[in-house]
C-alpha positions, 0 to 999 in steps of 0.5 A: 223861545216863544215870541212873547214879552215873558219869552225874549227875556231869555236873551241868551238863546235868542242871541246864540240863534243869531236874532236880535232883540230890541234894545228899548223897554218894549213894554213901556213904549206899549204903555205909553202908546195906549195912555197918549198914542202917537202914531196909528197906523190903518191895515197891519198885514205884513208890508205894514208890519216889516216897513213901517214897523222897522221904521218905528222899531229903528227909531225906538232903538235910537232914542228918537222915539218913545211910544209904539205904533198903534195898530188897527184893523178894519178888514181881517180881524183874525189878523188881530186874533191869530197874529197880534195878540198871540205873540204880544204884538211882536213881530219878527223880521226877516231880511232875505239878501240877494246873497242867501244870508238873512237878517233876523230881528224881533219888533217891539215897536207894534204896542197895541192892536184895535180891531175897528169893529163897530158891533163890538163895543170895546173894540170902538170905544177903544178906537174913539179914545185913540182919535180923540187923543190930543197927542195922537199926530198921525194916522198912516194907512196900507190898505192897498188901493182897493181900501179907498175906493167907494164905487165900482166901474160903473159909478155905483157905490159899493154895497158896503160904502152905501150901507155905511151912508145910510147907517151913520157913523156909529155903524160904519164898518169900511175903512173910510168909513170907520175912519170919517166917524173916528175923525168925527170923535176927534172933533167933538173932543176938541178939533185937534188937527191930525195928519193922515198919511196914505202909504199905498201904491196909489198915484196922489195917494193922499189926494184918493183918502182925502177924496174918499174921505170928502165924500163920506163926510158930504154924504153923511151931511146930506143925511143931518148925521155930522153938521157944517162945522164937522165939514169945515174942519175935515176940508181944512188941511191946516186941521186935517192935512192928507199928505202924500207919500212914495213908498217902496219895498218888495214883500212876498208873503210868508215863506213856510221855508222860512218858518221851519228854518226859524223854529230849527233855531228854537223859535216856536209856533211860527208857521204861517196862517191863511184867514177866512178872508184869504189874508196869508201871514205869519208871526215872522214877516220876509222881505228886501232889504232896500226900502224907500220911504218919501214923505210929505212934510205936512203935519199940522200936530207935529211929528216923530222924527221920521226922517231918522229912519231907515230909507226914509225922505222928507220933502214938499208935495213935488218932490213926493210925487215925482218919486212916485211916478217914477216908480209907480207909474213908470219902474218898479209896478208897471214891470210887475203888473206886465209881467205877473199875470204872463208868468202865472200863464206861463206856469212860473211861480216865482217873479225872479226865477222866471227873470233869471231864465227867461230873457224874453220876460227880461226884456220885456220887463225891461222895455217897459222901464228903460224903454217906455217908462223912463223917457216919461219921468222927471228926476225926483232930486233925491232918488236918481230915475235911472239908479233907481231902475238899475238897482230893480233888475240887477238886484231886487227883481233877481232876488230868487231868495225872496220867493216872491210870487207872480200871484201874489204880485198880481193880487188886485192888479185892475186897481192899479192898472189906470196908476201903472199904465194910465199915466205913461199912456197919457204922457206918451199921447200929449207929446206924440199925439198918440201912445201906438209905438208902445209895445211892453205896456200894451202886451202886459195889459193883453196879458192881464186880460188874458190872465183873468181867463184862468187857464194857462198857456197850456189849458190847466185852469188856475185859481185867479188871486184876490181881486175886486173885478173878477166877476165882472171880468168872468162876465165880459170873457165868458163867450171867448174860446181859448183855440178860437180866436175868432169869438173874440169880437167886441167884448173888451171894448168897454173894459179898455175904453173905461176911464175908471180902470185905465184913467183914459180911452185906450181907443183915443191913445191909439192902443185899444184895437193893439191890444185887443191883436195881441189878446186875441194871438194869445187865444189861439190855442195851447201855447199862444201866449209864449210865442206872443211874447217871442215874436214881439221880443 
């Protein structure tokens, strides 16, 4: 049973495994998406793969869709090499149900996969045919909040961003980069209009593309490496429109479990791969079964029928973002940003494990959704706040068969930190003048702080996750003793007090000298950081 086009042939022992195959010309839907493509899709890791791809896959199987996604990498070609091109650009879901069971289908729907590599002259020339394509309708992205920004925080331009300014677009090599000269290409070809549909964790997700496409475009200008009309046309939203979206559906990284159970029931090769640049996947994808998906309806060249997918809305800008608040700045992500960095302290590896036997955590997890985040949100209309919180703690944040890992979940937390806890800070400081009767939010961010030191609550040193900030935390923290509270002086001022992490003065909000307390009783020595969390719960 090998993952492949010639393999799931053989629909006899795939069926008797119990994995469905798909129930459309997997190959014609390929073909057809490299001769007029219609959907493509920026950072094809594994959220892309069991969301977006199931979504593709379940409209294919309805009829409601006849051409596969496009799939581009502009960060980890090895994805490509190791993942993709292996397997035919199969994929195979695995849904893990809080009841033990599983769900197992193989994904047809992911037709091609371009690496978006400027030094390899196929690869791009490939990417420009894409985007210059007429049919092409969409471009949606998971390139996680990182993959947007362009500056650091202090403002600077981040070498990779600047070497993409100077260079032109016939050597960009970020994403936003890569993406300004495809959007060039199309222009030349015929201006045709496009939607780009941010689908990241990001607050006004397609306000930070638009905004980071602006500039690449404007910088570019100045340089005479694009002309005016170029300008006009990506500014245009009836030309090149940037929806905005909510997405929503929890997705550890590949179980090993998971990969030797598939291959006891005949499926080859499907262990997982960790890349040079730390891109953990496999040829399977695990994941929840619940999943929301709320989409802008803006798409000025059309669009596949999406809202016949699994888990999927459309509406106006208002409804879109009230969605996202509700869960990116109030439910779902500020309780995993609170709680991941304190469960890696506290030497828990799974993020529902350590819920299930630690009623401190729950409760903390629960005072900053019900208790702090809630009273901030506005009722989206399609999704009920307070459903929506109940079905995160009583089924989805206590799935133990997900395996999702706290280091996984605080993966580049200080990129999220302004959209997870900024927002509710602010919205407590203009109804009440000031946000000091928070507690959850600002023992998470103490957490956090305390988490980037890389010792635990019992003085074992850990590797940090990936993140964009490390040296510069690494700096900030390194004259501070774990057991000597008192080299604690002004280090985090300029780390809480900054605008660019936190999307406000923690000071100003009443918050910067309380968390600052409860980082420095976390640092008083082994054990500190769980009787923090015991005497404030």
């Amino acid at each position: 049973m090998k993952l492949s086009l010639n393999g799931i042939k053989d629909k006899a022992a795939w069926e008797k495994a119990g994995i469905r195959l798909p129930g459309y010309d997997v190959a014609a839907a390929a073909q057809k998406a490299r001769t007029a493509p219609r959907w493509a899709h920026f950072g094809i890791g594994n959220i892309f793969r069991i969301f977006i791809g199931s979504i593709a896959d379940g409209l294919l199987e309805q009829g409601d869709l006849d051409t596969s996604l496009t799939c581009i990498e502009t960060f980890d070609y090895e994805v490509v090499d190791k993942i993709y091109r292996p397997y035919d650009n199969l994929g195979l879901s695995v849904i893990l149900n809080g009841d033990g069971s599983r769900d197992y289908k193989v994904l047809g729907s992911m037709g091609e996969a371009v690496k978006a590599q400027c030094t390899d002259a196929g690869e791009w020339e490939r990417l420009k045919e894409i985007f210059a394509s007429p049919t092409l309708q969409l471009v949606s992205f998971t390139i996680t909040e990182k993959g947007y920004a362009l500056t650091n925080a202090s403002g600077a331009y981040f070498p990779f961003v600047q070497a993409d300014i100077d260079n032109g677009p016939k050597k960009a090599s970020g994403a936003m980069g890569v993406l300004t000269a495809m959007l060039l290409e199309r222009y030349r070809k015929g201006k045709t209009p496009l939607a780009l549909v941010s689908m990241d964790n990001c607050s006004k997700n397609g306000s930070l593309l638009r905004s980071s496409v602006l500039t690449m475009t404007d910088e570019w200008y100045k340089k005479g490496f694009v002309d005016e009309g170029f300008v006009s046309y990506v500014k245009d939203e009836e030309k090149v429109a940037f929806p905005w979206t909510m997405i929503d559906k929890i997705t550890p990284r590949p179980n090993p479990d998971i990969a030797r159970d598939l291959e006891a029931l005949g499926a080859e090769d499907m262990q997982p791969v960790e890349t040079g640049r730390r891109t953990y996947i496999a040829p399977f994808i695990n994941g929840e079964d619940p999943q929301y998906l709320v989409i802008e309806d803006r798409f000025p060249n059309g669009r596949p029928p999406l809202e016949r997918g699994k888990g999927v809305y459309l509406g106006d800008r208002e409804t879109v973002n009230k969605s996202e608040r509700m869960k990116v700045t109030a439910l779902l992500n500020p309780v995993h940003s609170a709680l991941a960095p304190l469960g890696v302290l506290l030497g828990e590896e799974y993020f529902a494990n350590m819920l299930n036997h630690d009623l401190k955590l729950m409760k903390l997890g629960k005072t900053v959704a019900y208790t702090e985040g809630l009273p901030m949100v506005q009722d989206p209309g399609i999704i009920h706040p307070q459903e929506f919180a109940d079905e995160l703690f009583q089924v989805r944040f206590v799935n133990e068969y997900l395996l999702d890992t706290n280091l996984r979940i605080v993966t580049d937390e200080s990129q999220g930190l302004g959209v997870r806890f900024g927002e509710t800070i602010k919205a407590y400081t203009a109804k009440y003048g000031s946000a000091e009767q928070l507690i959850g939010i600002p023992l998470g961010i103490a957490g956090w702080l305390r988490y980037m030191m890389a010792v635990d609550d019992q003085g074992n040193s850990y590797t940090l996750a990936p993140d964009p900030m490390t040296d510069e935390m690494k700096e900030v923290l390194k004259d501070i003793v774990i057991g000597k509270p008192e080299t604690l002086t002004d280090q985090l001022k300029p780390v809480l007090s900054n605008e660019k992490i936190f999307f406000t003065d923690l000071y100003k909000n009443g918050l910067g000298e309380k968390i600052e307390g409860f980082f420095r009783e976390m640092i008083a020595g082994k054990g500190a950081v769980r009787a923090v969390i015991e005497k404030y719960m």
